[in-house]
Residue, then its C-alpha position, 0 to 999 in steps of 0.5 A: x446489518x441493522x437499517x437506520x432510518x436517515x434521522x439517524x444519520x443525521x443525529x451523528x452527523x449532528x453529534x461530531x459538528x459536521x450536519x449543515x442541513x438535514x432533508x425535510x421531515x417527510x423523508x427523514x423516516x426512510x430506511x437506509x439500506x446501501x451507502x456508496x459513494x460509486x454510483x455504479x454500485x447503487x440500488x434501492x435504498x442508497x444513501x449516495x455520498x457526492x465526494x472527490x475532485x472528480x465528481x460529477x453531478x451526473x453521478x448523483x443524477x444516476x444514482x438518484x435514477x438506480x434508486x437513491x433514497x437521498x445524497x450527502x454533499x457539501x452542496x445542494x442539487x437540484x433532483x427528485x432526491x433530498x440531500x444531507x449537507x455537511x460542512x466537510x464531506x470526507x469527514x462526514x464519510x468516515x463517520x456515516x460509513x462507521x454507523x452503517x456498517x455498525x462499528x464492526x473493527x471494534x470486533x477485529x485486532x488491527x496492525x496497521x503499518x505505516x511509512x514510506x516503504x515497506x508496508x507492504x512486505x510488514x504486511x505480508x509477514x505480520x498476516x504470516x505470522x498471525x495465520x500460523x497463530x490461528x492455525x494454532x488456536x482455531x481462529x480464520x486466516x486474518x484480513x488483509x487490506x493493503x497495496x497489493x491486494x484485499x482480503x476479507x474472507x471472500x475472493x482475494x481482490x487486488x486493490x487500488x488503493x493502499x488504504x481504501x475510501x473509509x466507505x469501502x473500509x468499513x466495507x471490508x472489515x464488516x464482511x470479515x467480522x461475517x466470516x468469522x474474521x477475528x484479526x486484520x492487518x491494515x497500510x496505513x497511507x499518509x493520504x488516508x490519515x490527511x483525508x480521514x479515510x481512518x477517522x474514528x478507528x482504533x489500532x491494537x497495534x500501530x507500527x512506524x516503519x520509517x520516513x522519506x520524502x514522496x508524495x509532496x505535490x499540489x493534490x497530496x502533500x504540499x511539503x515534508x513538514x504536512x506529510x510527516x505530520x500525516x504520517x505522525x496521526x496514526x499514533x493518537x487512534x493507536x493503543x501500542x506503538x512500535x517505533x523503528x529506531x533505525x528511521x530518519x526523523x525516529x526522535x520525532x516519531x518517538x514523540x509522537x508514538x507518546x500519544x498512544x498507549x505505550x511505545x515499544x522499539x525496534x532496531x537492527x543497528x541499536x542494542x538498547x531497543x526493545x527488540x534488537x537484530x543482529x549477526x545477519x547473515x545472507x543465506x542465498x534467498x533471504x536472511x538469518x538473524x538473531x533477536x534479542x527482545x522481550x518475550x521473543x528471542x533467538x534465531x529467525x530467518x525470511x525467504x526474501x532479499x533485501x536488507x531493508x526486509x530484514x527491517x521488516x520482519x524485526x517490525x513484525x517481531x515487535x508487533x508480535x510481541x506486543x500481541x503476545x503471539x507465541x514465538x514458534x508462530x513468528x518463526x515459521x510465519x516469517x519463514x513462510x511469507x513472501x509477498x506477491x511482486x516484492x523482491x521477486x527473482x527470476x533467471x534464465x535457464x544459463x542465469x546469465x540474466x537476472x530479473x527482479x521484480x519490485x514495487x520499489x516506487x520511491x526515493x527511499x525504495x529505489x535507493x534501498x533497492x539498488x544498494x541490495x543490487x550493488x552489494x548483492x548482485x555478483x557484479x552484473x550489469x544492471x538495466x531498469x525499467x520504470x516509470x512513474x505515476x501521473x498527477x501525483x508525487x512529482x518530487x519521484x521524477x526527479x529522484x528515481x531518475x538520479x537513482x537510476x541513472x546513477x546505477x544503470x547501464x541503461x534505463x528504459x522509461x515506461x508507463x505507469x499509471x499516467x492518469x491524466x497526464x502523458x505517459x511520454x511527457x513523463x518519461x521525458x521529465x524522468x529522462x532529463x535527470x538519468x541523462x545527468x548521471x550519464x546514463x543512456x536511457x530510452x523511451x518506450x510506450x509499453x511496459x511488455x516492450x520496455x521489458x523485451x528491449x531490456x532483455x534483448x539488450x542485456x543478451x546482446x551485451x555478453x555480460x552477466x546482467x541484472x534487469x530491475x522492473x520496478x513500480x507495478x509488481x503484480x498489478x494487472x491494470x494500468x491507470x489512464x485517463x479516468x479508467x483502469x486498464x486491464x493489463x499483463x503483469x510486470x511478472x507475466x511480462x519476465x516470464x514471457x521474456x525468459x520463455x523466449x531466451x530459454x528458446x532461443x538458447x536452448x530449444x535444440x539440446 
């Protein structure tokens, strides 16, 4: 990796508007060999970046004592450091992290998926699919950069954010360039295309999956109309777009897929899209179907439940397609794939309970979820532990709570990731609207005892029951406060459950 001399970053600060002031001649020959914005994370040599609501000076002053060689702000401090004053920091990020890391996306074929629910799942498949192609033509397994986890060739992390800071971005996409990486699969957030975590990217292949109202609060989007029109900035930085035809507010994704390279069309109720499913049939642990497209038809088949999964793979199927992967690699890509804490079943010993585990934490993932719950859960009781998050997407509240309380038997209300706001007061905004569908709910302050009480409550009913944990999945930390804690997954949590009712039930045969 090539180490600029901070003249150099101000030059493209320069070229794209957004330089203020650059630091005094005498520091400007000095060389550039870490860029962060975490000033944990700083050694000698750090170009610091003081961004985010929460920033605190301090930060810079401990970066600037670990050996920051200058800052970039939107504002001048007082330290034994000179600073880069841009007119807009996030900006600024995505360009600087760009320059450091030497443009290495341009060497990856990126799909990137967008939309409110099933990013992560398309994901998945698509890396599926594109490993069975790079088995096939000796190339590395692919990158993957998504909600549930990170990989850039190294050690699989778990992630914190859907798309991450355009730092830690660039970050990942060098690293798998380095090992040998040829191809990435990449969610695409709303929150990442409003505050330019992407800017200056370039997609092979940019899939629109669908659109619901999530995220309309003070610190994300202020209405529909700006979270649409976020979503909608993944077309102009894309060279082929897929379009689901089957989403609400498909003609306007349309028209704006037009300002990419071309536009290619998917769909499970349409005939005439590019790539059509149909004859869907249940086969017990997923779905078979049949597709007719353009350079990929016939039979496929997912091991995963969820109609709306179904969706998915045909957004895979079209993206392969463009790419021109080999129809036999998408057959058994999709067949293989499962994503880690997306529709994930779980049954005692005598399968009189049922546990699902989903990361379903939307309008248009609880409805989707509980409708597959309905028609496919053989008539049991249903109970659901959720929560939701605090400080943001305020609008969820509201929405899971009717949801919930409309297709429950019992709703138990649990943390997650409350941040800075009150794990309980939360639940008890959420309890106000599963109480108007005449529910019964309960608060509780863990998730393993919401869970437990769960459990307990479905085994003490008699009646064959199906318990959705939704919201966290796999995940092993819980945000509160300013910090992530280290935590037991919603699965580690089910299993230890089912351990214990199997005992009870079983422990003397």
């Amino acid at each position: 990796m090539t180490a600029f001399s901070i003249d150099e970053y101000e030059k493209i600060l320069q070229v794209t508007d957004l330089l203020v002031t650059g630091v005094p001649e005498p520091f400007r020959r000095k060389k550039v060999l870490f860029l962060t914005f975490d000033s944990r994370e700083v050694k000698e040599g750090t170009l610091f970046i003081c961004k985010g609501a929460g920033f605190r000076e301090k930060f810079l002053r401990d970066a600037v004592d670990l050996g920051a060689v200058a800052y970039v702000s939107e504002k001048s401090y007082d330290v034994t450091v000179p600073g880069i004053i841009v007119s807009d920091i996030r900006k600024a990020m995505a360009v600087l992290a760009d320059k450091f890391y030497g443009s290495a996306w341009k060497k990856l074929n990126i799909t990137a998926f967008g939309g409110t629910k099933g990013k992560s799942t398309s994901t998945c498949f698509m890396k599926s699919v594109v490993d069975e192609y790079m088995k096939k033509t000796g190339g590395k397994p692919s990158g993957l950069l998504s909600t549930i986890c990170y990989y850039d060739g190294g050690k699989v992390q778990e992630s914190r954010l859907t798309t991450p800071e355009a730092v830690e971005l660039h970050r990942h996409m060098a690293r798998a360039v380095e090992n040998g990486i040829t191809w990435m699969e990449l969610e695409v957030s709303s929150q990442a295309l409003k505050y330019h975590r992407v800017d200056g990217l370039r997609f092979n292949v940019g899939v629109f999956l669908n659109i619901s109202r999530d995220h309309i609060s003070s610190v994300e989007h202020k209405d529909f109309g700006d979270y649409f029109e976020s979503k909608m900035k993944m077309f102009p930085m894309t060279d082929h777009a897929v379009v689901n035809l089957d989403s609400g507010f498909s003609n306007m994704a349309l028209e704006a897929a037009s300002s990419a390279g071309d536009v290619t069309t998917f769909s499970i109720e349409d005939p005439g899209a590019d790539y059509y499913g149909y004859d869907i049939e249940n086969w017990g642990e997923g779905y078979s179907f049949k597709v007719k497209g353009k350079n990929i038809s016939g039979r496929f088949a997912i091991g995963m439940l969820g109609l709306f999964n179904v969706e998915n793979a045909m957004a895979v199927i079209a993206a392969a397609g463009v790419c021109g992967i080999p129809e036999d690699c998408v057959r058994k890509g999709l067949i293989q794939a499962r994503a880690a804490g997306r529709m994930e079943l779980f049954a005692t010993a005598d399968n009189k309970i049922v546990v699902l585990v989903d990361y379903a934490h939307n309008d248009l993932s609880f409805r989707k979820l509980f409708e597959t719950v309905e028609k496919e859960g053989q008539d049991r009781s249903i109970y659901t532990v959720f929560g939701c998050p605090g400080g943001k997407a305020v609008e969820r509240r509201a929405d899971l709570g009717r949801i919930a309380g409309r297709y429950s038997r019992k709703v138990f209300l649990v943390p997650e990731d409350p941040g800075k706001e009150s794990a309980e007061d939360i639940s008890r905004e959420i309890s106000g609207y599963v109480n108007r569908e005449n529910c019964q709910y309960e608060i509780v302050d863990d998730r393993g005892l919401g869970i437990e009480k769960a459990m307990r409550q479905a085994e003490e009913s008699g009646r064959p029951a199906m318990i959705l944990v939704t919201g966290k999945g796999r995940e092993t930390r819980q945000k509160i406060g300013q910090e992530y804690v280290e935590c037991p997954s919603d699965v580690d949590h089910v299993k230890k459950q089912i351990r214990k009712y199997d005992m009870r039930h079983f422990a003397g045969e």
